[in-house]
BALUMRO-70080 format. One record per atom (N, C-alpha, C, O): residue number from 0; residue in three letters; atom name; x, z, y. Coordinates in steps of 0.001 Angstrom, whole numbers. Layout:
BEGIN
[r NUM, "ALA", "CA", [X, Z, Y]]
...
This chain:
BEGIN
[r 0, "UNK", "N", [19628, -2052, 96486]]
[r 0, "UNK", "CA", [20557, -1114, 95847]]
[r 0, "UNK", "C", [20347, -1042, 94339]]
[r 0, "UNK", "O", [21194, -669, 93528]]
[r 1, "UNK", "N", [19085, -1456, 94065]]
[r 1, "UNK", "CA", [18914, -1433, 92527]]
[r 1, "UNK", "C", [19237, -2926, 91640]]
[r 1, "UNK", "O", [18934, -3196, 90477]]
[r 2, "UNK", "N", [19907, -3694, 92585]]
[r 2, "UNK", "CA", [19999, -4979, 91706]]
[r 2, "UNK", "C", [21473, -4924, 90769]]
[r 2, "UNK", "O", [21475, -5728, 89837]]
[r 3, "UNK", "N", [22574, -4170, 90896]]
[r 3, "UNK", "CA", [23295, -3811, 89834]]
[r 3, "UNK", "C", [22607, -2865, 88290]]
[r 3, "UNK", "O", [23139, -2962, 87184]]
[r 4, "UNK", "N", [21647, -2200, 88507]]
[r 4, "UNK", "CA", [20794, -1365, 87347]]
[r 4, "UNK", "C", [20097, -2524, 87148]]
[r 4, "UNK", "O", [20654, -3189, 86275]]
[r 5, "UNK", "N", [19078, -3072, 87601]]
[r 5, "UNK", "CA", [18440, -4136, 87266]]
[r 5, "UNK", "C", [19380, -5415, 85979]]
[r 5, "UNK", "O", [19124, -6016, 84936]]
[r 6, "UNK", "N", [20267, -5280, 86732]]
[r 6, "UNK", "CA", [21239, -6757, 85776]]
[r 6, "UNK", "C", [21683, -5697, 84749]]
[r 6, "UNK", "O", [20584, -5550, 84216]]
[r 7, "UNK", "N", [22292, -5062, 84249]]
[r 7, "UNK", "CA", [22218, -4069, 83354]]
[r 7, "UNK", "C", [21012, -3809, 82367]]
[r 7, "UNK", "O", [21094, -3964, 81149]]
[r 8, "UNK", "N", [19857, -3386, 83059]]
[r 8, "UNK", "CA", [18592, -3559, 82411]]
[r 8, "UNK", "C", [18599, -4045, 82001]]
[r 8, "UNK", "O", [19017, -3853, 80859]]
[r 9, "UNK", "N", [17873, -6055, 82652]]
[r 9, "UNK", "CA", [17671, -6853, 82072]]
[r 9, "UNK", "C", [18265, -7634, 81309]]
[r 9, "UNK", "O", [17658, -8412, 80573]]
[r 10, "UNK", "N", [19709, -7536, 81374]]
[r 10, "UNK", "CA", [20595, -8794, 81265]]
[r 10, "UNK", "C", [20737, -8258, 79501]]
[r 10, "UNK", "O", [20788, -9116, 78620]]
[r 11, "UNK", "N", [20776, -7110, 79242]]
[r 11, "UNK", "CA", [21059, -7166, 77835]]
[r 11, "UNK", "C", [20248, -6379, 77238]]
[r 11, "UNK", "O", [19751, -5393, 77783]]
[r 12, "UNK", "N", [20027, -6739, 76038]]
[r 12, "UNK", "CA", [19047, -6027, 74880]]
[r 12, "UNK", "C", [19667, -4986, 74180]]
[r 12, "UNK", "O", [19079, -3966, 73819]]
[r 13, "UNK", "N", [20965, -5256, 73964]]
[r 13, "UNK", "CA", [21381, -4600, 73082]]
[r 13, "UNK", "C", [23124, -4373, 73699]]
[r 13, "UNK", "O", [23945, -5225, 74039]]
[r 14, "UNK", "N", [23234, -2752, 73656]]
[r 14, "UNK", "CA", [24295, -2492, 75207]]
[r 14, "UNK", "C", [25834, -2822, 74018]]
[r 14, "UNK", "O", [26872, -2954, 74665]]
[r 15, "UNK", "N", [25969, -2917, 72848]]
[r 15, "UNK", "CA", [27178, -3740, 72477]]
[r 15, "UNK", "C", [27139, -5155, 73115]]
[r 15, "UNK", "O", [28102, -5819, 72731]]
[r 16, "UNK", "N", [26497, -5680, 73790]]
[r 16, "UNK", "CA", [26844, -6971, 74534]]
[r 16, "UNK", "C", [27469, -6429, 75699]]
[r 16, "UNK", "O", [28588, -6914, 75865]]
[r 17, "UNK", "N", [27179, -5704, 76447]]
[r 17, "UNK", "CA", [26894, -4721, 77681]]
[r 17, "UNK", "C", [28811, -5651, 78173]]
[r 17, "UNK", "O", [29600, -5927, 77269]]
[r 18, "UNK", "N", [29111, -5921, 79549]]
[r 18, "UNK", "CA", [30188, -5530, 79955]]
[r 18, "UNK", "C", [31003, -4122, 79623]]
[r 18, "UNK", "O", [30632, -3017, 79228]]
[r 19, "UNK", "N", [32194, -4649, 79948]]
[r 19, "UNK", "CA", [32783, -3098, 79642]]
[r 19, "UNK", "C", [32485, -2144, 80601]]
[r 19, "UNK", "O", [31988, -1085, 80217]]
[r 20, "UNK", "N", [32775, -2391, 82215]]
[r 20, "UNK", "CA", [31926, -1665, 82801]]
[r 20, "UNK", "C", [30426, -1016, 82727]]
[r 20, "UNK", "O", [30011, 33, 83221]]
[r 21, "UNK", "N", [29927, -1754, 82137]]
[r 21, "UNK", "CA", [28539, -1033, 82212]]
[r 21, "UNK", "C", [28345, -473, 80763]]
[r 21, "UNK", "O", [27264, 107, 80653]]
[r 22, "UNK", "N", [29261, -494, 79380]]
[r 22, "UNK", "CA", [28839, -531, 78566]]
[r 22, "UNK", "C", [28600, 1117, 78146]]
[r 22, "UNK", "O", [29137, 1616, 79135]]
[r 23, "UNK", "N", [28302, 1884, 77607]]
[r 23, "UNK", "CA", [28106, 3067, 77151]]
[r 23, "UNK", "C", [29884, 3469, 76499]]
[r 23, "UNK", "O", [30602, 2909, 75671]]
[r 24, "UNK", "N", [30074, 4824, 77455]]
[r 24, "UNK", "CA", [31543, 5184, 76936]]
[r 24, "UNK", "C", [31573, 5231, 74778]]
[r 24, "UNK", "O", [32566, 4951, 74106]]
[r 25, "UNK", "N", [30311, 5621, 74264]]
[r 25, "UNK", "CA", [30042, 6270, 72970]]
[r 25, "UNK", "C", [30615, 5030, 72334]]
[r 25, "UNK", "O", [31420, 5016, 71403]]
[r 26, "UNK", "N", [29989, 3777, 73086]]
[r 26, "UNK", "CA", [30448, 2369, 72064]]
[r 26, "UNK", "C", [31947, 2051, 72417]]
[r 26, "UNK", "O", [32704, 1417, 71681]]
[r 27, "UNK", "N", [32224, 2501, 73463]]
[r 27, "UNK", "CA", [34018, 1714, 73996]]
[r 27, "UNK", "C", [35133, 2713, 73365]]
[r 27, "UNK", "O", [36265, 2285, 73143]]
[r 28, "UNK", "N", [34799, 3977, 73102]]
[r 28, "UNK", "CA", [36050, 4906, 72616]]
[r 28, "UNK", "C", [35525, 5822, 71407]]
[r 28, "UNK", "O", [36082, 6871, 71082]]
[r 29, "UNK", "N", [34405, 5306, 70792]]
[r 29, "UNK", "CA", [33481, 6181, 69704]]
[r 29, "UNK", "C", [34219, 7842, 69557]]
[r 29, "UNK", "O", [34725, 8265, 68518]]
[r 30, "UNK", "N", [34136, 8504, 70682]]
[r 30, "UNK", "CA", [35081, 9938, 70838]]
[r 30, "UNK", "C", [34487, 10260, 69088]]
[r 30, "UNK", "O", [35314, 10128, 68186]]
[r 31, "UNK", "N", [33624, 10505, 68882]]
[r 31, "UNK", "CA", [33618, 10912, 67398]]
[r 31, "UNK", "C", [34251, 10763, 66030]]
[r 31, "UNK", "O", [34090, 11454, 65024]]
[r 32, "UNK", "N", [34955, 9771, 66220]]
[r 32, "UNK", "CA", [35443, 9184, 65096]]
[r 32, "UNK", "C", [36961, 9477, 64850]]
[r 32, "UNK", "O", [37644, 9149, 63880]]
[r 33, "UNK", "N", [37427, 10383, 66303]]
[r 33, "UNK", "CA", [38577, 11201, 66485]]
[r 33, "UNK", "C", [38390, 12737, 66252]]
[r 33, "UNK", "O", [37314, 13316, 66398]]
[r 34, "UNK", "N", [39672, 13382, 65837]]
[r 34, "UNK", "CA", [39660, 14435, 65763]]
[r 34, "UNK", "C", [39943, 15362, 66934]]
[r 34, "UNK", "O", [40996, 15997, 66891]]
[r 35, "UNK", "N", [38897, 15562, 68274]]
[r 35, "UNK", "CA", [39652, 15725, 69654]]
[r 35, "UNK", "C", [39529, 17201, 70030]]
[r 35, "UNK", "O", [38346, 17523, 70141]]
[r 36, "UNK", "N", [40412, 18221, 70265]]
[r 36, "UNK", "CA", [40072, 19709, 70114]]
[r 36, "UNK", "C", [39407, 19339, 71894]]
[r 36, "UNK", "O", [39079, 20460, 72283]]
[r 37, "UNK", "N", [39232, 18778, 72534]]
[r 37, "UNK", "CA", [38749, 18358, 74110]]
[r 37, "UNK", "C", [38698, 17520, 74545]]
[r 37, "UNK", "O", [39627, 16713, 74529]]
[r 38, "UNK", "N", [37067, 17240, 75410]]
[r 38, "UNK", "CA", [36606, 16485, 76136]]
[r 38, "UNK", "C", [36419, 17078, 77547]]
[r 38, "UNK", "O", [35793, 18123, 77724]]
[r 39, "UNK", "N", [37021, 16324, 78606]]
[r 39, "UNK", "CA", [36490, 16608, 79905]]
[r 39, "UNK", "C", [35586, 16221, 80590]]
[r 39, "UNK", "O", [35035, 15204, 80169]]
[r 40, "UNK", "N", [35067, 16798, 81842]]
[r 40, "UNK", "CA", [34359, 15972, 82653]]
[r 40, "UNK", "C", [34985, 16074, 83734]]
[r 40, "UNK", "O", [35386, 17157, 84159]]
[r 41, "UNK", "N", [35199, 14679, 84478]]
[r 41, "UNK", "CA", [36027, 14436, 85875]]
[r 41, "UNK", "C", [35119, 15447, 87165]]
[r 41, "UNK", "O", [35798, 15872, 88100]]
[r 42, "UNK", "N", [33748, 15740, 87133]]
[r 42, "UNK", "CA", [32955, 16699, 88340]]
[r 42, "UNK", "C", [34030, 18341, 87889]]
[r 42, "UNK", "O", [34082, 19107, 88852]]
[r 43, "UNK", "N", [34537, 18678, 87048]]
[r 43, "UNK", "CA", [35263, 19679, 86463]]
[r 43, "UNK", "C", [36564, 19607, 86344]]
[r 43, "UNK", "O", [37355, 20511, 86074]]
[r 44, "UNK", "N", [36837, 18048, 86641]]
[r 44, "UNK", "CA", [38846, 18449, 87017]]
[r 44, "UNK", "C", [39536, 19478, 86776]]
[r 44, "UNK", "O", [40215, 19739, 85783]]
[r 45, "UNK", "N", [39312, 20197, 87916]]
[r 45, "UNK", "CA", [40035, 21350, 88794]]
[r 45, "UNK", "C", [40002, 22118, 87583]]
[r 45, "UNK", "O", [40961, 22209, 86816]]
[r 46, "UNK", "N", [38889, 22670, 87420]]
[r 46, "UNK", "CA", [38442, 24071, 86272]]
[r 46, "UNK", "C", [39419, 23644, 85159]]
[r 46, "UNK", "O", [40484, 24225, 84952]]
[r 47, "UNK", "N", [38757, 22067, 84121]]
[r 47, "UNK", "CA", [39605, 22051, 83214]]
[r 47, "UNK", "C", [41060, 21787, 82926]]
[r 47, "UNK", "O", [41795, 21916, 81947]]
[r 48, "UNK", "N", [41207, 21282, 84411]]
[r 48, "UNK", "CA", [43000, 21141, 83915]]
[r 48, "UNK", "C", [43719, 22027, 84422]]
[r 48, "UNK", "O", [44943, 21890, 84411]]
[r 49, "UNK", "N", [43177, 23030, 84926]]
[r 49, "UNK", "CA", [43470, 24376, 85118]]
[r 49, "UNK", "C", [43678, 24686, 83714]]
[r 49, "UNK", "O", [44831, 24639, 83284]]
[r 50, "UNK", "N", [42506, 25065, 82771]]
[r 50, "UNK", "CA", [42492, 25311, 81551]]
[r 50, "UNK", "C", [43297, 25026, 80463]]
[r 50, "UNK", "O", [43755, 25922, 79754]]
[r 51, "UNK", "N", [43565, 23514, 80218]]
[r 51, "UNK", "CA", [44183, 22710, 79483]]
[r 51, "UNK", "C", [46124, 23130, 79589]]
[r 51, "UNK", "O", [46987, 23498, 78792]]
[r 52, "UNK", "N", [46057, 22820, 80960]]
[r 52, "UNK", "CA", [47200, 23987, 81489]]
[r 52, "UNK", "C", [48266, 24675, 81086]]
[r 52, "UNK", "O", [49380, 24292, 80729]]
[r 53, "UNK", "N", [47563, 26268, 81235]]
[r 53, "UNK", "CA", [47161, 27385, 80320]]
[r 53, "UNK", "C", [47120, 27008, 78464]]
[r 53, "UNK", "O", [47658, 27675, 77581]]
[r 54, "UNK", "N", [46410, 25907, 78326]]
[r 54, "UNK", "CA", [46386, 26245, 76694]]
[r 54, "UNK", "C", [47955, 25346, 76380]]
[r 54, "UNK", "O", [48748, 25602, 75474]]
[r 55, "UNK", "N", [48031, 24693, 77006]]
[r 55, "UNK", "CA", [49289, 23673, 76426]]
[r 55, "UNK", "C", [50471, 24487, 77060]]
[r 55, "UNK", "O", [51499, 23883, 76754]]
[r 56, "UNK", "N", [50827, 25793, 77944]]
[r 56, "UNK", "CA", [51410, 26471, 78050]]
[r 56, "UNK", "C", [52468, 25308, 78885]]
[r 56, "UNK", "O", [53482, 24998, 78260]]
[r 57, "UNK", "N", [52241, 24600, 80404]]
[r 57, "UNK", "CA", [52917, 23617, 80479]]
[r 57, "UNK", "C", [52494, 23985, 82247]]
[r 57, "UNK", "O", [52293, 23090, 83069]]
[r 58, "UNK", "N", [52430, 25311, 82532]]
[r 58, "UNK", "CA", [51955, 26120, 83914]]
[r 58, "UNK", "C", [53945, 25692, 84585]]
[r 58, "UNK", "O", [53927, 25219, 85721]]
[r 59, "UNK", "N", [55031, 25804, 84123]]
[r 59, "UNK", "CA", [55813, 25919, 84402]]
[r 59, "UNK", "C", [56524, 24521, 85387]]
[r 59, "UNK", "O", [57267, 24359, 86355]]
[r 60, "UNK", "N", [55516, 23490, 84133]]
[r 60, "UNK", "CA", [56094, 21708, 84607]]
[r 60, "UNK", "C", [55200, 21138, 85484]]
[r 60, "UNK", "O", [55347, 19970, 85843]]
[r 61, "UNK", "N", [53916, 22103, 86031]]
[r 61, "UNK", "CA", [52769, 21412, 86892]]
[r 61, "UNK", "C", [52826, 22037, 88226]]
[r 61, "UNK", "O", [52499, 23212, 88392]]
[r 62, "UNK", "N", [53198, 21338, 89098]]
[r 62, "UNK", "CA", [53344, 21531, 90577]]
[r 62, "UNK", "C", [51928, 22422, 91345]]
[r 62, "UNK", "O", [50847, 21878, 91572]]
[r 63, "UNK", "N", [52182, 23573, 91591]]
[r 63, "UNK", "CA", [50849, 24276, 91769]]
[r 63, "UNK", "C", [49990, 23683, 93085]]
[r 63, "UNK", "O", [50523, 23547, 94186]]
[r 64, "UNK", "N", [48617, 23356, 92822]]
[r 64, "UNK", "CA", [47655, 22965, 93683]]
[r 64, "UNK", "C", [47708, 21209, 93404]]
[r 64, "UNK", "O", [47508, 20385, 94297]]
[r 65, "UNK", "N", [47964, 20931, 92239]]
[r 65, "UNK", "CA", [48280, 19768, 91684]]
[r 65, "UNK", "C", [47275, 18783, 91671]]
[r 65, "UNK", "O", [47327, 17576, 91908]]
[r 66, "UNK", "N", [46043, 19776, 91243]]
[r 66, "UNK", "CA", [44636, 19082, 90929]]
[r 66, "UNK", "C", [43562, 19184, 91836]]
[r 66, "UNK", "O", [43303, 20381, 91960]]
[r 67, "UNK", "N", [42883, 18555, 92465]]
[r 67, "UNK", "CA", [41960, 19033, 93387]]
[r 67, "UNK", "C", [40255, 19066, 93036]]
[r 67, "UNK", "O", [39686, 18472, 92120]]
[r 68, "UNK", "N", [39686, 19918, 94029]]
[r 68, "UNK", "CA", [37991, 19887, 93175]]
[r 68, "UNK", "C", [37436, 18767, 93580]]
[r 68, "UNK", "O", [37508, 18317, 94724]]
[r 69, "UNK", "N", [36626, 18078, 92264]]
[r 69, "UNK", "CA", [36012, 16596, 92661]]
[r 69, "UNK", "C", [34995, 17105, 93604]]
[r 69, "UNK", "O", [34692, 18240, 93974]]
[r 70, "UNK", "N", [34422, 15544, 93968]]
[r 70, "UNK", "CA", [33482, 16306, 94986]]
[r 70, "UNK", "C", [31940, 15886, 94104]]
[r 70, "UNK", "O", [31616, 15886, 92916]]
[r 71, "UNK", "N", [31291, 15572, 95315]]
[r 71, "UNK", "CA", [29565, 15834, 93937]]
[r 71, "UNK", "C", [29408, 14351, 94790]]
[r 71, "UNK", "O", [28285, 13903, 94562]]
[r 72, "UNK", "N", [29902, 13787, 95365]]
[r 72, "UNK", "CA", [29749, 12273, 96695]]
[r 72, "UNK", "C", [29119, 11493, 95281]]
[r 72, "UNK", "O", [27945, 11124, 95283]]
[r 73, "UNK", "N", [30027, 11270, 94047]]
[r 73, "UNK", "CA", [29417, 10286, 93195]]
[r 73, "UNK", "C", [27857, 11031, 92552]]
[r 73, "UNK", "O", [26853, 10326, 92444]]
[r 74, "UNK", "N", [27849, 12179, 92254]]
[r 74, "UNK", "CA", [26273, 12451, 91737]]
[r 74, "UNK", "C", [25592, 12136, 93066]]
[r 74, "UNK", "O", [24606, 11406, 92971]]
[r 75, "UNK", "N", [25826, 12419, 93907]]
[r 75, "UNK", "CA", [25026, 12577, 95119]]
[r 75, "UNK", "C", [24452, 11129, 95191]]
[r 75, "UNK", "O", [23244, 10897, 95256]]
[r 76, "UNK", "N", [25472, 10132, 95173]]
[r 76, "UNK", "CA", [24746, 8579, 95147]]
[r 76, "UNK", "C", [24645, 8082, 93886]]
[r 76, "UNK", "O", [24522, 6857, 93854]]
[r 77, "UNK", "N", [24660, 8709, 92706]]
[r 77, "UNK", "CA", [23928, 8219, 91947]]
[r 77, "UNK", "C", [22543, 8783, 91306]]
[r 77, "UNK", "O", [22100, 8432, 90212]]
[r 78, "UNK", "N", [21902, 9782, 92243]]
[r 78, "UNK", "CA", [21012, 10261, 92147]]
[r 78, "UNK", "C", [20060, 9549, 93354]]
[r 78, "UNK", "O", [18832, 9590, 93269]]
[r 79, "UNK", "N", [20783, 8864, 94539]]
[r 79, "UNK", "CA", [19897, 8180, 95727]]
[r 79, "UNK", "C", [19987, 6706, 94650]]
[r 79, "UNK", "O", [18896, 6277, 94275]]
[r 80, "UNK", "N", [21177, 6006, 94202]]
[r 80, "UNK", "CA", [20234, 5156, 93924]]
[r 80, "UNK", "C", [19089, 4786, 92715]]
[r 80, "UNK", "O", [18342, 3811, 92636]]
[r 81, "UNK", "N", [19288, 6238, 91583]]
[r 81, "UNK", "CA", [18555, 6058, 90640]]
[r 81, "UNK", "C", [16977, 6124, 90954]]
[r 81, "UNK", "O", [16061, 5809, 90193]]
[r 82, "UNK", "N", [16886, 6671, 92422]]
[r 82, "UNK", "CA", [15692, 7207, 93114]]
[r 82, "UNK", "C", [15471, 6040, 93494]]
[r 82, "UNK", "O", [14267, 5825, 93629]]
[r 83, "UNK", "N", [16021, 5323, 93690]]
[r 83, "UNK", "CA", [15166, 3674, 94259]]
[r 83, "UNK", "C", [14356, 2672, 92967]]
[r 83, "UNK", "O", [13565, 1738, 93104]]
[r 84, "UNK", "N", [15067, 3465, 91385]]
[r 84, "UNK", "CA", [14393, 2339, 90716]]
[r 84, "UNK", "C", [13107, 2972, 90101]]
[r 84, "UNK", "O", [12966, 4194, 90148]]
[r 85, "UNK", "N", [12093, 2108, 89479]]
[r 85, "UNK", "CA", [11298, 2804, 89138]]
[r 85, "UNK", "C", [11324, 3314, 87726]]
[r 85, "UNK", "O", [12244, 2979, 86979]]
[r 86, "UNK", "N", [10383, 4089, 87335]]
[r 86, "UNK", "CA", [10519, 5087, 86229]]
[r 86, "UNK", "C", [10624, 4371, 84882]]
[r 86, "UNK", "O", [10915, 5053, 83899]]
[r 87, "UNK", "N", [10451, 3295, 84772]]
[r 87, "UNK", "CA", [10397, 2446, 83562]]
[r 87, "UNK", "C", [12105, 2255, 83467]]
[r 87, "UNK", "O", [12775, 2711, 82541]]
[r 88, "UNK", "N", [12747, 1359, 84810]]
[r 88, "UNK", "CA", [13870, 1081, 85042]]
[r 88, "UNK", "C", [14750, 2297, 84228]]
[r 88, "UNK", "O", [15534, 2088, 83303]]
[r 89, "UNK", "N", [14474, 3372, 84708]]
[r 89, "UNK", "CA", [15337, 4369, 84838]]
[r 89, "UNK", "C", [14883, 5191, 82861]]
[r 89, "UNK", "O", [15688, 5818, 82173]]
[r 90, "UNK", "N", [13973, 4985, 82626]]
[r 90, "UNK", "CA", [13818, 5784, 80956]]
[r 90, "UNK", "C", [14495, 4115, 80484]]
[r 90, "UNK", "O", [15007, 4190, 79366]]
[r 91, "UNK", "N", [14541, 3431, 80778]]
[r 91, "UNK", "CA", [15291, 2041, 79602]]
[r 91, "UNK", "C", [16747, 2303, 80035]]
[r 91, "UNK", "O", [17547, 1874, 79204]]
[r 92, "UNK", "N", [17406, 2995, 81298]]
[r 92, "UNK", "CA", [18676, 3471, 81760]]
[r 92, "UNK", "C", [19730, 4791, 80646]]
[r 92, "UNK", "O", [20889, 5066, 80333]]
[r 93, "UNK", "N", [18111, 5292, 80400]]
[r 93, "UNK", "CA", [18502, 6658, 80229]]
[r 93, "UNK", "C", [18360, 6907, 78686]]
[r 93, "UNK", "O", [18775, 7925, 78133]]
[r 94, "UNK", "N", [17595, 5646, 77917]]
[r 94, "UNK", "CA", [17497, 5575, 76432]]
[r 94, "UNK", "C", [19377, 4655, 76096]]
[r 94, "UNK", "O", [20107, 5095, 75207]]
[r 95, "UNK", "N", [19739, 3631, 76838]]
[r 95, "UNK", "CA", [20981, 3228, 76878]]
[r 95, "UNK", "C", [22239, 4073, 76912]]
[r 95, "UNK", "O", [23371, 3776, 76531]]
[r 96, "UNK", "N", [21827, 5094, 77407]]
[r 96, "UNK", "CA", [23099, 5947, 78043]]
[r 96, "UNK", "C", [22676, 7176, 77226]]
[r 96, "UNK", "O", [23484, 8093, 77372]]
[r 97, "UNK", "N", [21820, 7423, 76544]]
[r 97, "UNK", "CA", [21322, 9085, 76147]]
[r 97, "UNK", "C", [22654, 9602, 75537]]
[r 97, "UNK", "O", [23210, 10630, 75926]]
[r 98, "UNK", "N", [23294, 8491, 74165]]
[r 98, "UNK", "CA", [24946, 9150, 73662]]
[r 98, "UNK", "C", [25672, 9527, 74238]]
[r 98, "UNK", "O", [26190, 10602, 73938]]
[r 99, "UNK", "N", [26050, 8834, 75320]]
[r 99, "UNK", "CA", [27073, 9281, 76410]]
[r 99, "UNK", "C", [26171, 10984, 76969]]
[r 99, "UNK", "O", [26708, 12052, 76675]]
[r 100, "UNK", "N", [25069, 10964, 77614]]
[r 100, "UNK", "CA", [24829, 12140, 78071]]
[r 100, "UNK", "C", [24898, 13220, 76672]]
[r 100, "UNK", "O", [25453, 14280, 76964]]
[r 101, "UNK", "N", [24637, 13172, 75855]]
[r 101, "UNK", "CA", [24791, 13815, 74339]]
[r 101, "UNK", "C", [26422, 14559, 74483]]
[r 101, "UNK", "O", [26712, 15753, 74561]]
[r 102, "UNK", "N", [27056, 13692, 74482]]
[r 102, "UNK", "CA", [28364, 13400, 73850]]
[r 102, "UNK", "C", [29405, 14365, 75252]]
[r 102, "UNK", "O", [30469, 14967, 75113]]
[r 103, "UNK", "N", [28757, 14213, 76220]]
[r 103, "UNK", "CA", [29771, 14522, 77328]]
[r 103, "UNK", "C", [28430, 15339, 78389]]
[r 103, "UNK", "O", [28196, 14971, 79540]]
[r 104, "UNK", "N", [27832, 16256, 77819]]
[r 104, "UNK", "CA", [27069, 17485, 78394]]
[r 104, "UNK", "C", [26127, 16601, 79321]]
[r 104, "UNK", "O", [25175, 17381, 79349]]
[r 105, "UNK", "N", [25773, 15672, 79994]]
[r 105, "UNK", "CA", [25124, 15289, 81047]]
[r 105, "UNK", "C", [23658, 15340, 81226]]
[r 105, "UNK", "O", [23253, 14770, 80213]]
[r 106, "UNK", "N", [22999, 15561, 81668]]
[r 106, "UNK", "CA", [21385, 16389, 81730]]
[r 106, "UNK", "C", [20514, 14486, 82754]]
[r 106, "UNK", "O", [20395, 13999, 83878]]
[r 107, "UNK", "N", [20274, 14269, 81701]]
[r 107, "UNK", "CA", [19572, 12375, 81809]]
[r 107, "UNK", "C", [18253, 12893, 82398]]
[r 107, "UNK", "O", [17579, 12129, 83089]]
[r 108, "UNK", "N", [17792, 14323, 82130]]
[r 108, "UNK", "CA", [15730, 14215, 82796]]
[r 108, "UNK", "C", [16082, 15029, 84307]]
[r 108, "UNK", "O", [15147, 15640, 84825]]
[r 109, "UNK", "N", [17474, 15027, 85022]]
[r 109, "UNK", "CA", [17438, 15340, 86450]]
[r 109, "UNK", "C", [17085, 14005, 86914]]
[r 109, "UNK", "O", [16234, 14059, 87801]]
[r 110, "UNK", "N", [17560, 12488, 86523]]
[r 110, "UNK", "CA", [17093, 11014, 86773]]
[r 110, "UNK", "C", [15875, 10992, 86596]]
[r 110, "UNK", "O", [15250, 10785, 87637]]
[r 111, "UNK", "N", [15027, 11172, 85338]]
[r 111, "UNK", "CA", [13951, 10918, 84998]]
[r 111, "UNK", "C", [12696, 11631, 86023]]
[r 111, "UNK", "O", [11539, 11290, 86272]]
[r 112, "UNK", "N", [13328, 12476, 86347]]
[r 112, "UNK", "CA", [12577, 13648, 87132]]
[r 112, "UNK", "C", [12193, 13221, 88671]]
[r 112, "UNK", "O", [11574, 14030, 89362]]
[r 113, "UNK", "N", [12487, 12220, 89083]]
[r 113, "UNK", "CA", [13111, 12165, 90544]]
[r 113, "UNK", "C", [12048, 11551, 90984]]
[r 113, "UNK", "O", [11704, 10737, 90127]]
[r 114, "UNK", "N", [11386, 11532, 91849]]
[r 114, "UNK", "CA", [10444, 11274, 92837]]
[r 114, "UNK", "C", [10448, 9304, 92803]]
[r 114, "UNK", "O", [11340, 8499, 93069]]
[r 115, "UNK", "N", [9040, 9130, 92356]]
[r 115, "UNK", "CA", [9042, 7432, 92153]]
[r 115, "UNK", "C", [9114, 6808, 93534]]
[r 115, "UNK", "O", [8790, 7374, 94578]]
[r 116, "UNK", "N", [9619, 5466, 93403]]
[r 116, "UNK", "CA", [9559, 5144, 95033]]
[r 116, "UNK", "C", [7952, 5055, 95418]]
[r 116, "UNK", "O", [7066, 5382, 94629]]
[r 117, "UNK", "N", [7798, 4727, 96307]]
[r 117, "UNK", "CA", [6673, 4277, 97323]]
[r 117, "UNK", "C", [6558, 3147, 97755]]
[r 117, "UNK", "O", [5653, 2876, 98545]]
């Protein structure tokens, strides 16, 4: 389960090589370099486009029960398989990705934290 993180790991030094899939959102859409009054997070759907909604005053053109609550299925497995790699794997994961967790609220030492394999 860890040989997709592994090729990621190893395969590049430096994550501007990175596939686009794997590459860090910070390098593919530099959100900073825009003027954006909002950023979402997809685990928050529901809440924020509830919100967004409401602020864009657009309650009238959105079919009610439109949006549904994500579920936690993707943290849930990406917390089993970050638990399979070991702690080195996972701080060279989590130094790659730290902007993105910066940039879009995400808490990187619940990974770091996680019980080493055996």
């Amino acid at each position: 389960s860890g040989i997709n993180a592994e090729y990621g790991i190893t395969s590049f030094k430096n994550p501007e090589d990175m596939d686009e899939h794997w590459r860090p959102i910070s390098l593919l859409c530099r959100p900073c370099h825009f003027d954006l009054d909002f950023i979402g997070q997809f685990e928050k759907q529901k809440e924020e486009s509830q919100f967004l909604i409401q602020y864009l005053q657009i309650q009238d053109f959105v079919p009610k029960g439109f949006f549904r609550e994500a579920t936690s299925a993707s943290r849930i497995e990406a917390l089993r398989l970050m638990k399979d790699l070991p702690l080195s794997q996972r701080k060279i994961l989590s130094n790659i990705y730290k902007d993105d967790a910066l940039l879009f609220g995400y808490d990187l030492e619940t990974y770091l934290l996680l019980e080493a394999p055996t």
